[in-house]
GUKE-144720 format. One record per residue: x, y, z of N, C-alpha, C in turn; chain; residue in three letters. Coordinates in steps of 0.001 Angstrom, whole numbers. Layout:
ATOM,nc1,nc2,nc3,cac1,cac2,cac3,cc1,cc2,cc3,ch,aa
ATOM,X,Y,Z,X,Y,Z,X,Y,Z,A,ala $
...
//
This chain:
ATOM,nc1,nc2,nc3,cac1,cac2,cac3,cc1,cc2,cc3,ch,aa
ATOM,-8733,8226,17851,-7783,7673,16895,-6732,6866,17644,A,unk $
ATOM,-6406,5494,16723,-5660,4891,17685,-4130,5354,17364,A,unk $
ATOM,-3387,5388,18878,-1763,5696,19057,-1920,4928,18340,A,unk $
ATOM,236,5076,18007,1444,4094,17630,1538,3392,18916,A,unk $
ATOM,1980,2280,18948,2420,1650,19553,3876,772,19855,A,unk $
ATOM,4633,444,20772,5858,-22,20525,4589,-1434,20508,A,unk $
ATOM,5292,-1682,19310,5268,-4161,19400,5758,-4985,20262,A,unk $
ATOM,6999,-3968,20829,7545,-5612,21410,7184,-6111,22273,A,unk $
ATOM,6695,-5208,23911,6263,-5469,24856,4874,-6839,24421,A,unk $
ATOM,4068,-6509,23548,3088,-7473,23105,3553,-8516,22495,A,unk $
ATOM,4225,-8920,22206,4547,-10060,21324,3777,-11158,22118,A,unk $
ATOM,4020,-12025,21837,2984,-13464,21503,3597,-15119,21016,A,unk $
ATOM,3247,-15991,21544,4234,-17357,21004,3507,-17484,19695,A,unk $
ATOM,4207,-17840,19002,4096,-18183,17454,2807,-18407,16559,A,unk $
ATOM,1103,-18727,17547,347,-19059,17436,-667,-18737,15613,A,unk $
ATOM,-345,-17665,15416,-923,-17089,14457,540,-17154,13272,A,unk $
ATOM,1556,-18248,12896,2130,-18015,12144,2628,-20160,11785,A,unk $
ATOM,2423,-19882,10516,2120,-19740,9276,388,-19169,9032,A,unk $
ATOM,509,-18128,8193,-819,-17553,8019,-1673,-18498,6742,A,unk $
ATOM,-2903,-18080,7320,-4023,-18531,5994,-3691,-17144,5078,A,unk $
ATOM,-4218,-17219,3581,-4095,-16762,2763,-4632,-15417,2959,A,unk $
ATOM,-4722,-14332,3113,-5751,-12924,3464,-6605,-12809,2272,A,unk $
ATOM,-8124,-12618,2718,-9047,-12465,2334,-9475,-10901,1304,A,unk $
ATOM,-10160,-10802,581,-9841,-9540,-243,-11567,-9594,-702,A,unk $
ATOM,-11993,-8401,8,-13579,-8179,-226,-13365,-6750,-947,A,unk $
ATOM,-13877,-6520,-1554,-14304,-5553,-2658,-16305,-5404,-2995,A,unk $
ATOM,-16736,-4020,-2014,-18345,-4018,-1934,-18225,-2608,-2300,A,unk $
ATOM,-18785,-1943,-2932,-19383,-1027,-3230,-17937,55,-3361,A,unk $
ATOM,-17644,1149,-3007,-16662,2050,-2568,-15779,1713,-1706,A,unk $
ATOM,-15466,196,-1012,-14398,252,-334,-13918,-1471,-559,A,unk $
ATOM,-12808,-1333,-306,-11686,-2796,-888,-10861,-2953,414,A,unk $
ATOM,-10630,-4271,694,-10155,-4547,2125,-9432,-6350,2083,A,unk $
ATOM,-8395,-5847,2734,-7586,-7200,2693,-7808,-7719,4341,A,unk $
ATOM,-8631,-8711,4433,-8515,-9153,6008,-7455,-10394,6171,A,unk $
ATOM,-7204,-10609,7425,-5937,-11505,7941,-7079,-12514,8814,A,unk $
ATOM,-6495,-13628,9117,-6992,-14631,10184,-6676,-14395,11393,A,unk $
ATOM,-5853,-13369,11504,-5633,-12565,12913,-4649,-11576,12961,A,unk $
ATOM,-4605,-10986,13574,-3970,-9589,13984,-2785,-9632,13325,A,unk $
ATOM,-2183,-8709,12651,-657,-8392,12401,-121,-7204,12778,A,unk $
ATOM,1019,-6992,12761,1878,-6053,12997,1717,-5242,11796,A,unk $
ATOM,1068,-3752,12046,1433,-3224,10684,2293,-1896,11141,A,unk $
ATOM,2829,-1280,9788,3461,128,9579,3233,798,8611,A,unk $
ATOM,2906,2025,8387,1806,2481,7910,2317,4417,7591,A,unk $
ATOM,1763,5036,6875,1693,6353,7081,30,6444,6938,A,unk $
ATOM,-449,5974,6891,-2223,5711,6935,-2624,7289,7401,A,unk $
ATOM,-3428,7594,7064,-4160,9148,7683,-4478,9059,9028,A,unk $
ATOM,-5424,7896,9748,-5778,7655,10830,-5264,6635,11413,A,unk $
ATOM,-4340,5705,11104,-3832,5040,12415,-2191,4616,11544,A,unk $
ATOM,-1365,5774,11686,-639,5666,11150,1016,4891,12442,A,unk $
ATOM,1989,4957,11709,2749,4406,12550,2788,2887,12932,A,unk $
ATOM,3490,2187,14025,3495,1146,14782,1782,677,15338,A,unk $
ATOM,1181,-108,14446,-543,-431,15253,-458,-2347,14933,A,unk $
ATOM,-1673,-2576,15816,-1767,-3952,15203,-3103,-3793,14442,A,unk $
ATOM,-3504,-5320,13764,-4907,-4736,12781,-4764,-6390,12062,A,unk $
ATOM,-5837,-6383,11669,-6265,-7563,11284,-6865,-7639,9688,A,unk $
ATOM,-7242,-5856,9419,-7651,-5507,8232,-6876,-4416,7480,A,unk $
ATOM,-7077,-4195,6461,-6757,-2712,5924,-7493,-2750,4670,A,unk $
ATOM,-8064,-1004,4368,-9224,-1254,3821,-8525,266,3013,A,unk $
ATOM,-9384,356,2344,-9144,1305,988,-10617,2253,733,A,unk $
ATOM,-10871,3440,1141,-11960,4196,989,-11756,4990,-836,A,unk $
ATOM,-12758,4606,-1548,-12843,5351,-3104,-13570,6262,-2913,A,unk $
ATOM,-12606,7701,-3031,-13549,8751,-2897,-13079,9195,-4411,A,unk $
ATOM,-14216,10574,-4394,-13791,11202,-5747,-13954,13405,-5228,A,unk $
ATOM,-13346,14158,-6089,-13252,15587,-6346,-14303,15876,-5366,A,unk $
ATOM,-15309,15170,-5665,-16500,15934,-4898,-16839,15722,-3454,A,unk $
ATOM,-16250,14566,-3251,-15997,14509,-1630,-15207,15192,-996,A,unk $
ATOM,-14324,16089,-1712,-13449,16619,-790,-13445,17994,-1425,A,unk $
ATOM,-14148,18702,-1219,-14525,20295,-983,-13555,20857,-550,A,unk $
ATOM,-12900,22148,-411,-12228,23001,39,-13236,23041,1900,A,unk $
ATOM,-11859,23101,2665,-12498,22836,4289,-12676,21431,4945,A,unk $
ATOM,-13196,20502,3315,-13182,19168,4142,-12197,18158,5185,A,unk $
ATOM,-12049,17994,6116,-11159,17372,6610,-11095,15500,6060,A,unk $
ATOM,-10026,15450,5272,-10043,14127,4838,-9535,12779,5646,A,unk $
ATOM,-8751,13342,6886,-8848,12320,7724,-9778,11752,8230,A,unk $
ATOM,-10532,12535,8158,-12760,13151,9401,-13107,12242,7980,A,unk $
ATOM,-12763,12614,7107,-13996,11652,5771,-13353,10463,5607,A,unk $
ATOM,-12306,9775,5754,-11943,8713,5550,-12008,7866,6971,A,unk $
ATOM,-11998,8283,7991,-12511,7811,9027,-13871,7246,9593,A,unk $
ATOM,-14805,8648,9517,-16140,8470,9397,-16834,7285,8724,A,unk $
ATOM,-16251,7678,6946,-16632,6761,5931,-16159,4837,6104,A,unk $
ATOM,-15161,5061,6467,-14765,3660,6778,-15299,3068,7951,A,unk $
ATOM,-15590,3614,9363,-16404,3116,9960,-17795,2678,9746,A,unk $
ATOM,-18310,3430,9125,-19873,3394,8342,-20052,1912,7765,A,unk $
ATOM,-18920,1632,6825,-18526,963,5956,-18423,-829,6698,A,unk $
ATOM,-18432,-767,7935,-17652,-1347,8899,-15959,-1856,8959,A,unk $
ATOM,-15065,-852,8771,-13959,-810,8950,-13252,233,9953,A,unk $
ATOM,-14162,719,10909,-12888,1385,12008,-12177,1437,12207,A,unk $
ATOM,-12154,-257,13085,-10576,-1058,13110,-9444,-1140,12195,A,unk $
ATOM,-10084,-908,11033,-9101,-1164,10505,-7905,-433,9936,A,unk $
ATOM,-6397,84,9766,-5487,428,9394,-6087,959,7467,A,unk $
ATOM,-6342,2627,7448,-7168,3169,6541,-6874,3801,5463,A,unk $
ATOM,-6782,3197,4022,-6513,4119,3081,-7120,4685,2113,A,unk $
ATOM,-6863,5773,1419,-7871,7075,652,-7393,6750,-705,A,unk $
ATOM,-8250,6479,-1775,-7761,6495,-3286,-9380,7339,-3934,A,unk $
ATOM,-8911,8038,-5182,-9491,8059,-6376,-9929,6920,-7313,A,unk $
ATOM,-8911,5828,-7063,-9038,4778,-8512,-10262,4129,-7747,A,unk $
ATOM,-10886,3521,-9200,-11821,2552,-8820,-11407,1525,-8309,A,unk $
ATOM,-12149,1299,-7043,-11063,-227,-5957,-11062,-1151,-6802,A,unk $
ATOM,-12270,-1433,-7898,-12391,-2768,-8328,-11203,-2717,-9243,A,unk $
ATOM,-10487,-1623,-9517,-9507,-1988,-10854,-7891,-2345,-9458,A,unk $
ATOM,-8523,-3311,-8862,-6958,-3184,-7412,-6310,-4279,-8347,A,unk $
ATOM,-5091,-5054,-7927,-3791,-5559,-8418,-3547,-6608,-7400,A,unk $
ATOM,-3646,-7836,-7477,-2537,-8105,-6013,-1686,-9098,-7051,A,unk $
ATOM,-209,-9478,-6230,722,-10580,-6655,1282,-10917,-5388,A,unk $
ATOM,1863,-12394,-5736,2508,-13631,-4373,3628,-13177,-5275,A,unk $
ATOM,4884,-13526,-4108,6426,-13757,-4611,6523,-14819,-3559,A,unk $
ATOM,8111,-15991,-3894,8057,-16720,-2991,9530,-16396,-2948,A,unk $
ATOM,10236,-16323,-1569,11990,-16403,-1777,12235,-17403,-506,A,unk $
ATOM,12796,-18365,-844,13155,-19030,88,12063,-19541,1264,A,unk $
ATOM,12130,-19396,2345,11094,-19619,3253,10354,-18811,3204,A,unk $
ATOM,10160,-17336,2814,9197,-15859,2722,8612,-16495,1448,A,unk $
ATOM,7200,-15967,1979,5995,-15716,645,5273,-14386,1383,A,unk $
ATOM,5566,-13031,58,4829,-12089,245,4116,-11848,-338,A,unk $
ATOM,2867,-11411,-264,1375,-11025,-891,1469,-9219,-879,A,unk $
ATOM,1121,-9044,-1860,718,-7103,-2419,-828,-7096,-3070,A,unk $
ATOM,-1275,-6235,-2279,-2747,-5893,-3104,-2076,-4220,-2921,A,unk $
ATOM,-2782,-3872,-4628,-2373,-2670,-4705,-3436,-1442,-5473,A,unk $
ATOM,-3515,-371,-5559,-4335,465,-6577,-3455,1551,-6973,A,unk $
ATOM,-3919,1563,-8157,-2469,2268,-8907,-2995,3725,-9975,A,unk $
ATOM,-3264,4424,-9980,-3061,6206,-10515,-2316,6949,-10240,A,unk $
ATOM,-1437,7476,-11757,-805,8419,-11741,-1010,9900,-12054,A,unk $
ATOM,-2316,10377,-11744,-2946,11776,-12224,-2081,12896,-11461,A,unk $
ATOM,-1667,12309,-10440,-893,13343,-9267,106,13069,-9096,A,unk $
ATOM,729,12156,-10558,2161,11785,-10682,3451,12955,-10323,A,unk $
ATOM,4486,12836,-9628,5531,13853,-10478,7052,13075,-9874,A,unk $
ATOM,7828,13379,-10083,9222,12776,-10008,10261,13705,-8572,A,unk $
ATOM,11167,12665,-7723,10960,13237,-6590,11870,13701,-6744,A,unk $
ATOM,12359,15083,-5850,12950,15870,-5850,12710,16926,-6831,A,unk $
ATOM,12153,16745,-7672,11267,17773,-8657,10412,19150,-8482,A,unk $
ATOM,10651,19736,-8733,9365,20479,-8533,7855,20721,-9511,A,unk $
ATOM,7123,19778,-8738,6299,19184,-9646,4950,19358,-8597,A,unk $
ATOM,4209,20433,-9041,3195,20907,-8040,1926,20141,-8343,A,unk $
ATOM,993,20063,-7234,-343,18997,-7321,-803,19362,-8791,A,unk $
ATOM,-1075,18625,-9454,-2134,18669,-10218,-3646,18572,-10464,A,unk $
ATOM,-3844,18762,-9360,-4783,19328,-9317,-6417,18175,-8999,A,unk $
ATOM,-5500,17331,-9911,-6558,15836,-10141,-6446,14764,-9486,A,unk $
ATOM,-7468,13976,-8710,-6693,12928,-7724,-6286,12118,-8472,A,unk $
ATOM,-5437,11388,-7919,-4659,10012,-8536,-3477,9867,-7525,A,unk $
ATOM,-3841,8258,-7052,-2334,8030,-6029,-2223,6663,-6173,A,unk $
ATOM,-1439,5719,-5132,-928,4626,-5447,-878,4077,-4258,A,unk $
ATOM,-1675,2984,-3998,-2082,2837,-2315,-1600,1264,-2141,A,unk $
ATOM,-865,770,-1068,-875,-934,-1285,-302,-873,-42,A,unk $
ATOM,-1015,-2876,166,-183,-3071,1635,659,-4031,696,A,unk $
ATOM,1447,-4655,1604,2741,-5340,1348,2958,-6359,2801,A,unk $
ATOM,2469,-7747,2576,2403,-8440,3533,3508,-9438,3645,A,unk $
ATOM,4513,-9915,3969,5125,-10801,4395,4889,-12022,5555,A,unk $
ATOM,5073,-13338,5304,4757,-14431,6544,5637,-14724,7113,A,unk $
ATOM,6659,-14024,7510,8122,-13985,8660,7845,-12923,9610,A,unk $
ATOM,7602,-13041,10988,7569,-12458,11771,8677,-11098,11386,A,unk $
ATOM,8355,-9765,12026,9455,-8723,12149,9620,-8055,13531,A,unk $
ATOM,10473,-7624,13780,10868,-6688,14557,10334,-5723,13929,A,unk $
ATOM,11208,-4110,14912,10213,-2615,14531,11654,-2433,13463,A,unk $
ATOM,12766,-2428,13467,13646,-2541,12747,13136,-3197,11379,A,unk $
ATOM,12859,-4413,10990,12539,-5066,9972,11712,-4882,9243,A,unk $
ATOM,10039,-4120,9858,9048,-3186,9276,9701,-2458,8646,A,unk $
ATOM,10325,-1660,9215,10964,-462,9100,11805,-832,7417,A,unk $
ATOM,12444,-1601,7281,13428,-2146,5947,12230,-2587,5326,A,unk $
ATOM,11466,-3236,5962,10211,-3790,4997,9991,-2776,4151,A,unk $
ATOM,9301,-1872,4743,8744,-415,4284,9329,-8,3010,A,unk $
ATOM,10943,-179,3305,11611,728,2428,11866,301,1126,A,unk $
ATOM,11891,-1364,1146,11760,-2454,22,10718,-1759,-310,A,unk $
ATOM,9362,-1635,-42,8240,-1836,-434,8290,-710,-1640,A,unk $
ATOM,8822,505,-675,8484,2221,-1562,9807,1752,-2548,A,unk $
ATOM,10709,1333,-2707,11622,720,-3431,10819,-99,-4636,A,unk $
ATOM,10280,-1135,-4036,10176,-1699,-5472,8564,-690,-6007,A,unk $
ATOM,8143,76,-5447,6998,831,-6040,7339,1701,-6833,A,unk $
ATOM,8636,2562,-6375,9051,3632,-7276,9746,3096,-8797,A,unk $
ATOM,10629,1816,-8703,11298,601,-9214,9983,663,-10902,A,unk $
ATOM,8565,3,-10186,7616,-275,-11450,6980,1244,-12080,A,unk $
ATOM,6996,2251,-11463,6532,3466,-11720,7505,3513,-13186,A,unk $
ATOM,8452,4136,-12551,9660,3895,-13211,9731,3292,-14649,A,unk $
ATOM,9432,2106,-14364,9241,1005,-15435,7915,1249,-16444,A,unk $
ATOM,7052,2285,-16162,6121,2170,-16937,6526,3580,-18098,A,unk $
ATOM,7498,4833,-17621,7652,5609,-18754,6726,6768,-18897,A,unk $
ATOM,6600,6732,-17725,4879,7845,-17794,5726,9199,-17479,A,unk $
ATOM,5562,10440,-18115,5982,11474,-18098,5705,12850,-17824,A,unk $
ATOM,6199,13553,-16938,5250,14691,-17012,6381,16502,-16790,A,unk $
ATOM,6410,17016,-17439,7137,18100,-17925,7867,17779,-18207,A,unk $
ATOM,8302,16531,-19546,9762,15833,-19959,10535,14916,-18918,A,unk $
ATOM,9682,14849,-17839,10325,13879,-16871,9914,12658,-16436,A,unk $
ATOM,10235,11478,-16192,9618,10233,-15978,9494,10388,-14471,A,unk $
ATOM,7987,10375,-14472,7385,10303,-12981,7951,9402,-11859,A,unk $
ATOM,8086,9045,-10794,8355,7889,-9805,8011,7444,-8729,A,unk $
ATOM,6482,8461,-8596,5073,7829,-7533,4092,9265,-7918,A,unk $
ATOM,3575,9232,-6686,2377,10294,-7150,2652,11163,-5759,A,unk $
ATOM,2279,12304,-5030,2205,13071,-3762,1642,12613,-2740,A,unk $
ATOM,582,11729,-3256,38,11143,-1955,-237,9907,-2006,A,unk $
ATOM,870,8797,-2261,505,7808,-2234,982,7521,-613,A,unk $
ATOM,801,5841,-176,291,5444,1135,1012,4193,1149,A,unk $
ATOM,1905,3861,1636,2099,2252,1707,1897,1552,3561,A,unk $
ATOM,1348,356,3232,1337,-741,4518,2271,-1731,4150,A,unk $
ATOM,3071,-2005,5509,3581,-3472,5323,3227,-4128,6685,A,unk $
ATOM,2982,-5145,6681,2350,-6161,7546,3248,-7354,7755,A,unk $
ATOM,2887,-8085,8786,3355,-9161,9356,2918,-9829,10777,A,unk $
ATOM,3439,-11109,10715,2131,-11572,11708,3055,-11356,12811,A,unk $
ATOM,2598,-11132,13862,3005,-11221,15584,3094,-12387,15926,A,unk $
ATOM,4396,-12455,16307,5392,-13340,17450,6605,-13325,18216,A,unk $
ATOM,6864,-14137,18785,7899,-14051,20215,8957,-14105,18749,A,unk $
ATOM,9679,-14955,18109,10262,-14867,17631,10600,-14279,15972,A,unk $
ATOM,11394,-13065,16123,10962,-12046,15153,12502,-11992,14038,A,unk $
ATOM,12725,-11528,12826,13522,-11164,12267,13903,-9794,12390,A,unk $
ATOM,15043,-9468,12185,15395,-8226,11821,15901,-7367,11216,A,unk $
ATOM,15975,-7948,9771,16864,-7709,8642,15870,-8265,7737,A,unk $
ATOM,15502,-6990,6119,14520,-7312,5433,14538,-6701,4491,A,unk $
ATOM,16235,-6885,4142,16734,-5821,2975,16834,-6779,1718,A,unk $
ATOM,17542,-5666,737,17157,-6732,-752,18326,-7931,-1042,A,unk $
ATOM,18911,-8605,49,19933,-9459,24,19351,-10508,1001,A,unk $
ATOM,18052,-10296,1551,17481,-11512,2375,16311,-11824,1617,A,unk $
ATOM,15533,-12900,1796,14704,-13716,1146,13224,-13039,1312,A,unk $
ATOM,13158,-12182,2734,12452,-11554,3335,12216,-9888,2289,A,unk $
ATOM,13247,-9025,1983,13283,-8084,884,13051,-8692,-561,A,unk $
ATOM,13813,-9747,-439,13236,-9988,-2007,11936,-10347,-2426,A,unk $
ATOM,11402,-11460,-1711,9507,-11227,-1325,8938,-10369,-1576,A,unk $
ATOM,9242,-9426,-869,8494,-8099,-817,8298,-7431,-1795,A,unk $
ATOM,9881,-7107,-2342,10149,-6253,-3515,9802,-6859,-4902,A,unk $
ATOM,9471,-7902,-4882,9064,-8812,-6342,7725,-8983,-5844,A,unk $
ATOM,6875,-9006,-5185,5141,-8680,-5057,4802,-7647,-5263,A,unk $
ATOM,5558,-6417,-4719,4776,-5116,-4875,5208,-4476,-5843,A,unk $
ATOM,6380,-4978,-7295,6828,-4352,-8141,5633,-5012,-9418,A,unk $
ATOM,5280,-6219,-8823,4561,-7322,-9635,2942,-6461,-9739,A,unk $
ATOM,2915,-6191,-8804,1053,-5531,-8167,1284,-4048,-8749,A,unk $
ATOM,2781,-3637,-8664,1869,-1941,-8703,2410,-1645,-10589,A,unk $
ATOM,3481,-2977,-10561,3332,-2616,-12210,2318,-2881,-13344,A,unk $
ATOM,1684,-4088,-12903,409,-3814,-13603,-767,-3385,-13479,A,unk $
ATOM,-811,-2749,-12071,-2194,-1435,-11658,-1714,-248,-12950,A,unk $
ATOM,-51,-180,-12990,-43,852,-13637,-300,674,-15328,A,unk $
ATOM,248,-391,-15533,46,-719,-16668,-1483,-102,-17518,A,unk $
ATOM,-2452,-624,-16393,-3751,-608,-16827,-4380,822,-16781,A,unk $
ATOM,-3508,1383,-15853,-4404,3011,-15748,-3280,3773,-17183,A,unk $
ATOM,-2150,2950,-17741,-1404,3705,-18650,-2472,3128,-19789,A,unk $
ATOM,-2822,2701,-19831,-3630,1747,-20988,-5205,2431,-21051,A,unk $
ATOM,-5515,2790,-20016,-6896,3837,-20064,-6466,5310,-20479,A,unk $
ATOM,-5426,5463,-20227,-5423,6843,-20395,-4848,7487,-21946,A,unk $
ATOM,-4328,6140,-22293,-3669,6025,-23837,-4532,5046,-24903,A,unk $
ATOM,-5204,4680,-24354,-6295,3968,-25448,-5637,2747,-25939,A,unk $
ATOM,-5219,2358,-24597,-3691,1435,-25351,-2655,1498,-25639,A,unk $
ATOM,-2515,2487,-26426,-1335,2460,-26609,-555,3227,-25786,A,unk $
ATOM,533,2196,-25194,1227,2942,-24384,2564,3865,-24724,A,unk $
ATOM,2542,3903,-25916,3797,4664,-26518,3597,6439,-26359,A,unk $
ATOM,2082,6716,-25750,1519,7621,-25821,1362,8252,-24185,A,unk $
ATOM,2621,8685,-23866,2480,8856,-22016,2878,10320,-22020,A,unk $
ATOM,2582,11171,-22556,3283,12428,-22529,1783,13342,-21856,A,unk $
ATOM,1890,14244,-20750,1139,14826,-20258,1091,16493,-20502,A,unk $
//
């Protein structure tokens, strides 16, 4: 399994920035956003979590029955994604069907950020709550890419925009569970990305062009993943969110 890594020592002249658009393959059980070259990601990923570089990030659809009592789900999302041909790549675990994924562009100023996202709330509960697994998978998985170089500082704010504007559309959808409006799920996963270079930002909060990007793609992506799993689970009608 690959370490964290510090970034800076690696940095790089500018070569790989302005990026081509990232690529988004969707085959069978797994969904994957590739880059035209390596980025900086940050991650709580199962297997290459932390400070890594990566060029991909990929999304393994498992379901109840893959994961047995004993199974090690890092060992199955690892395994499985290599198989898959994604090793390399920075690795995430969902229930939802990949094909029902989400992405949205925001543009602020010189930043344009891209969100591909997958969105279930079965394992919803509200934080600080005491709101025990339910038992049923359902989580909320997305990277969150920005085209402004970062520092480990600026990931770092990236990140927090990101789980910010995720909790932000949760929020926004009204979904409820013991009289309480949910505001992610237990095991959801976020990536934020950015391309590698010598010259980096370091500030990527919601008063720079760089946070606002962010936070208006991934509020854009994970509010209507949710939309749609509120819309399956209510027959439409969404006035109908009570669990």
């Amino acid at each position: 399994m690959a370490r964290a890594r510090d970034l800076s020592p690696l940095a790089v002249p500018d070569t790989t920035w302005p990026m081509k658009a990232p690529e988004i393959l969707c085959i069978g059980k797994t969904l994957a956003v590739r880059f035209a070259a390596e980025q900086a990601v940050l991650s709580w990923s199962l297997t290459r979590p932390g400070f890594v570089r990566a060029d991909t990030i990929a999304w393994l659809e498992v379901s109840e029955a893959d994961l047995p009592i004993g199974v090690d789900p890092a060992a199955l999302l690892r395994d499985r994604s290599t198989a898959a041909g994604y090793g390399d790549a920075v690795q995430l675990m969902t229930s939802r069907d990949v094909r029902k994924h989400h992405q949205a562009v925001r543009q602020s100023g010189d930043a344009s950020a891209f969100c591909l996202a997958t969105v279930g709330l079965a394992n919803a509960g509200r934080v600080g709550a005491d709101t025990p697994h339910s038992g049923q998978p359902g989580t909320i998985n997305l990277v969150a890419h920005i085209d402004q170089p970062l520092d480990e500082a600026g990931l770092i704010e990236a990140l927090s925009i990101a789980t910010e504007a995720r909790t932000a559309a949760v929020i926004e959808l009204g979904w409820t569970r013991d009289g309480l409006v949910v505001t992610g799920t237990g095991t959801d996963c976020i990536a934020v990305a950015c391309p590698v270079a010598d010259r980096r930002e370091t500030y990527a909060g919601l008063h720079t062009d760089v946070g606002r990007a962010i936070g208006g793609a991934v509020y854009d992506a994970v509010l209507a993943g949710g939309r749609e799993w509120v819309d399956e689970k209510t027959d439409g009608r969404q006035g109908s969110k009570r669990r």
